[in-house]
LOLO-657064 format. One record per residue (C-alpha): chain; y, x, z. Coordinates in Angstrom, 2 decimals, padded with zeros to 5 digits, always signed. Layout:
BEGIN
+----+---------+---------+---------+
: ch :       Y :       X :       Z :
+----+---------+---------+---------+
:  A :       Y :       X :       Z :
...
+----+---------+---------+---------+
//
This chain:
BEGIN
+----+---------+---------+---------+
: ch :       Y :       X :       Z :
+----+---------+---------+---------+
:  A : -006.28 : -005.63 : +009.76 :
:  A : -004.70 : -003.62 : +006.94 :
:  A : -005.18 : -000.65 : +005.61 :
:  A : -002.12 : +000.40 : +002.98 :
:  A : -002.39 : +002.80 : +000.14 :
:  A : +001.04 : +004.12 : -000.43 :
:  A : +002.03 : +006.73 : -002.93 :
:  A : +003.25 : +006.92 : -006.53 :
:  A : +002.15 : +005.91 : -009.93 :
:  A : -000.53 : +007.85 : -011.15 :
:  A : -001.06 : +009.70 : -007.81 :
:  A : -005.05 : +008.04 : -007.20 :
:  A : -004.74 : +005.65 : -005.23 :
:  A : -007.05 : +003.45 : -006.76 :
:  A : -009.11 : +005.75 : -008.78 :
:  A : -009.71 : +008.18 : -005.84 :
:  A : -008.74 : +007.60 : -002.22 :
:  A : -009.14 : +003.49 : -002.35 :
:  A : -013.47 : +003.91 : -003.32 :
:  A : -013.49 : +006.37 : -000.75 :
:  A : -011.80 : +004.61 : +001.76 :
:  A : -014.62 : +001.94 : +000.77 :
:  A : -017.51 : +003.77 : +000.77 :
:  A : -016.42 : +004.77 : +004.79 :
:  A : -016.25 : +001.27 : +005.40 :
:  A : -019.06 : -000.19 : +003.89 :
:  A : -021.41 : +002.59 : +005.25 :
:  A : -019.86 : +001.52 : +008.75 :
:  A : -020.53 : -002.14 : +008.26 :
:  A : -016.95 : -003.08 : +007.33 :
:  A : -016.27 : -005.90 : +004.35 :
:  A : -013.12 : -005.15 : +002.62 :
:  A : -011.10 : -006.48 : -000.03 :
:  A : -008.52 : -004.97 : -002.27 :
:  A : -005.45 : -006.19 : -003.11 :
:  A : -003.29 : -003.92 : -005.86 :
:  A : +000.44 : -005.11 : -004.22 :
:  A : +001.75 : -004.57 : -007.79 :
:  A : -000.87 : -006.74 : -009.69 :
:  A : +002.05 : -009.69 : -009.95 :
:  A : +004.11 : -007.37 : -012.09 :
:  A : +001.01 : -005.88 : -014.12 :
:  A : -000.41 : -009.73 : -014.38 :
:  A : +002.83 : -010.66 : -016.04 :
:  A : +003.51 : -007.80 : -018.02 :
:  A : -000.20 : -007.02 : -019.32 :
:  A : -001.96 : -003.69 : -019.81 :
:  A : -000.82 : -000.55 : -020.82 :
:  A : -002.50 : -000.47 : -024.24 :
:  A : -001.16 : +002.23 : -026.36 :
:  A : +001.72 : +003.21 : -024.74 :
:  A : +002.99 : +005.96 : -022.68 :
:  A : +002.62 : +005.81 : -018.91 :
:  A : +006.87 : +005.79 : -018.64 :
:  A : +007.27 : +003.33 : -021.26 :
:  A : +004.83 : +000.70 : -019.43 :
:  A : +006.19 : +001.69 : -016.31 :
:  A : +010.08 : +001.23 : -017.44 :
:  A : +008.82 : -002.79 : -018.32 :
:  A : +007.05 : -003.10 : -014.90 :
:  A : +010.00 : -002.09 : -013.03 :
:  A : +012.30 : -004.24 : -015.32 :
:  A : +010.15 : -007.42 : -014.57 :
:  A : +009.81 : -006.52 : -010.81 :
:  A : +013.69 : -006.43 : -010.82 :
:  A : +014.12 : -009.85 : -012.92 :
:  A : +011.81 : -011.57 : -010.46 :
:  A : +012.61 : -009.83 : -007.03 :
:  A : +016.18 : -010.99 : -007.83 :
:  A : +015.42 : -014.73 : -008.56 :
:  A : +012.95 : -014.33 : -005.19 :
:  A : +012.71 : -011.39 : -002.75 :
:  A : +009.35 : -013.07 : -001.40 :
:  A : +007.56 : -013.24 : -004.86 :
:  A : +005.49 : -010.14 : -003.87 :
:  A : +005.06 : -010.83 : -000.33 :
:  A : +003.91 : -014.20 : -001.56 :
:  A : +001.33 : -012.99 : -004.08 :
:  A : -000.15 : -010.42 : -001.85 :
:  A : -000.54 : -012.69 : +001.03 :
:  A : -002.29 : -015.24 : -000.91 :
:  A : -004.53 : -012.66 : -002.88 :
:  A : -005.65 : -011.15 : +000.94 :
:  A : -009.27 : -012.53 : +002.38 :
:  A : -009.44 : -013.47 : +005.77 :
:  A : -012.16 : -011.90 : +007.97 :
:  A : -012.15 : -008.73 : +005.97 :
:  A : -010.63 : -005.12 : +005.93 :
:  A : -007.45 : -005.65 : +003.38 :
:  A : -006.70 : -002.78 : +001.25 :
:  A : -002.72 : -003.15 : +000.20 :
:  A : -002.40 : -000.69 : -002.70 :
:  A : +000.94 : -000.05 : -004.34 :
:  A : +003.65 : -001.16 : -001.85 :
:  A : +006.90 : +000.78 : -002.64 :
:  A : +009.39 : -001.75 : -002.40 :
:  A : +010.30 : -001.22 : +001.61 :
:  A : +011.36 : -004.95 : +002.61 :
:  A : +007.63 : -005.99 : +001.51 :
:  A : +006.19 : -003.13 : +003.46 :
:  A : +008.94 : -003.74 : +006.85 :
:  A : +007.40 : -007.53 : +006.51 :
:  A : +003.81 : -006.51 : +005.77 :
:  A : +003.20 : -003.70 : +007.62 :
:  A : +002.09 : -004.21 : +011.44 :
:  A : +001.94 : -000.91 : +013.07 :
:  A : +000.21 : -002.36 : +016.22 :
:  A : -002.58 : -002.88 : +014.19 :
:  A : -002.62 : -001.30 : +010.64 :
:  A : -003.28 : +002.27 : +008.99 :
:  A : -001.88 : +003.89 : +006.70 :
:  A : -002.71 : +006.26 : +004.05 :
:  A : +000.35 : +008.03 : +002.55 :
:  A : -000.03 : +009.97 : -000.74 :
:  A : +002.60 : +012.44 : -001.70 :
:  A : +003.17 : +013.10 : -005.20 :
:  A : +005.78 : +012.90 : -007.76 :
:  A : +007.50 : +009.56 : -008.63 :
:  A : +008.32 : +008.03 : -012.58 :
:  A : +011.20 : +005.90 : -011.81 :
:  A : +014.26 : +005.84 : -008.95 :
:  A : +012.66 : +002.64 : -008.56 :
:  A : +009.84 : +004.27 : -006.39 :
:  A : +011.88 : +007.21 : -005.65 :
:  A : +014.11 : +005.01 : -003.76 :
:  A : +011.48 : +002.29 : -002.47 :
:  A : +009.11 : +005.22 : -000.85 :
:  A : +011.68 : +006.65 : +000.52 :
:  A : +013.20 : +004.08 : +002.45 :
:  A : +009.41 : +003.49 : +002.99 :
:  A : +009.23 : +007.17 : +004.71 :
:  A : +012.15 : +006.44 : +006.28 :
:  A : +010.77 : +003.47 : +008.30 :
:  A : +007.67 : +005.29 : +009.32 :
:  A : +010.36 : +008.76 : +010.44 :
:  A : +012.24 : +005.77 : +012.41 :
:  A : +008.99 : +004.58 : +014.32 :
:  A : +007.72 : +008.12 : +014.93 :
:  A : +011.36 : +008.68 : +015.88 :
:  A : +011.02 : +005.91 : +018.58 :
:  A : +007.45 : +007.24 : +019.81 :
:  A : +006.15 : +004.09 : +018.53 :
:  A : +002.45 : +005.84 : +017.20 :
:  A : +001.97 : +004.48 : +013.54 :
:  A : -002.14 : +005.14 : +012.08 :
:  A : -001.55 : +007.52 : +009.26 :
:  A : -003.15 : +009.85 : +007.46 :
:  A : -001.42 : +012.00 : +004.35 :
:  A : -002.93 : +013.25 : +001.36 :
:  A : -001.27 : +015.37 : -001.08 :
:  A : -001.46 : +014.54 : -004.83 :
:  A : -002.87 : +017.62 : -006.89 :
:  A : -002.06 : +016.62 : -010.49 :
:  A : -000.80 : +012.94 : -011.71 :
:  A : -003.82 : +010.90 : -011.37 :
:  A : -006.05 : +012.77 : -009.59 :
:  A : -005.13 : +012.50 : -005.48 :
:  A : -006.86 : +015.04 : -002.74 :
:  A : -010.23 : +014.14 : -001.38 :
:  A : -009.89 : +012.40 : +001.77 :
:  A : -011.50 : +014.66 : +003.93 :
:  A : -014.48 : +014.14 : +006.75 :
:  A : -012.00 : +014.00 : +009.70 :
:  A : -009.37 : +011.44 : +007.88 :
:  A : -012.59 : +009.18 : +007.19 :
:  A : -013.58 : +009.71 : +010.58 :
:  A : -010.42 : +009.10 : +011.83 :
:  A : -009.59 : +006.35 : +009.56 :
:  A : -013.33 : +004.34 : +011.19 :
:  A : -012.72 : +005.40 : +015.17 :
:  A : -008.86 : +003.47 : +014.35 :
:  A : -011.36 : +000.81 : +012.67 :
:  A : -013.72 : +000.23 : +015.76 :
:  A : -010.31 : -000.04 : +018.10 :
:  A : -009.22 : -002.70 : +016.12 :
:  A : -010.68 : -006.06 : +015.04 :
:  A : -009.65 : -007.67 : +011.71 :
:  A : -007.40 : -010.61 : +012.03 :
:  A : -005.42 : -013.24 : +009.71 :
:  A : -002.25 : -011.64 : +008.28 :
:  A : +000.73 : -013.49 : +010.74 :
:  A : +004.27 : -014.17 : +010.18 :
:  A : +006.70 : -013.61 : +012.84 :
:  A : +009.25 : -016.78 : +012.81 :
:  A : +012.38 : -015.88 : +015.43 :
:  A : +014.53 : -018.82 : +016.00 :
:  A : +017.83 : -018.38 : +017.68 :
:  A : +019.32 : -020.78 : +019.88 :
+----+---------+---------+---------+
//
């Protein structure tokens, strides 16, 4: 099982609403693992350093592009192989919506979406087509696991509150962890 930790740069998703979601799950008896879905670009690229949020996050996007269009599975490929079977994997970052139509199982996964402002049309576009997946589903009646929480300031997301956790855990006991799968369909 996944959970995924959608929203923007800068919205706390790591800082704030991924320890929390870990906290809930470790007090529960859960093992989980996270893997940042953007740590390919940020391995290649390297740290921030001295400058500005927008100017890193104009060279992340630029590499992402460079290798996305040389390989559309690089991501897909380095988050798969970073996940740990037998554990609860945290996917933090998606916003490119083919990796999140391949990764994300709604039978089976949860999702917390953080609103908030976006840097780039980069994730502009990719969450939306994102949100536009999920209004498809919903649209369908097919029930997707998701909670929303709103981003106060850049950085700094809401507290997830007793009732998502809550929430979040009674989805965990109704599901059992399993390897990540890919769906081959061959035509004849």
């Amino acid at each position: 099982m996944r959970i995924f930790v959608i929203g923007p740069s800068g919205s706390g998703k790591s800082t704030h609403v991924v320890p929390a979601i870990q906290e809930a799950l470790t007090k529960e008896g859960f093992s989980s693992h996270v893997v940042e879905a953007g740590g390919w670009v940020r391995e290649a690229v390297g740290p921030r350093g001295e400058q500005s949020r927008p100017e890193h996050l104009v060279k992340l996007v630029k590499h992402a592009r460079q290798e996305l269009g040389k390989s559309k599975n690089c991501a897909l490929d380095w988050v798969r192989s970073h996940e740990q079977e037998g554990k609860v994997n945290i996917i933090v970052g998606v916003r490119n919506p083919f990796d999140f139509g391949v990764l994300f199982d709604w039978t089976r996964d949860i999702l917390v979406w953080i609103e908030g402002t976006a840097y780039s049309t980069f994730e502009i576009d990719g969450l939306a087509a994102i949100k536009s997946q999920l209004d498809f589903l919903r649209g369908q009646d097919i029930p997707v696991r998701k909670i929303e929480v709103k981003s106060l300031t850049a950085g700094q997301a809401e507290d997830l509150t007793t009732e998502d956790i809550n929430q979040l855990i009674d989805w965990m006991k109704t599901s059992t962890p399993q390897k990540p799968t890919r769906r081959i369909r061959s035509h004849a």
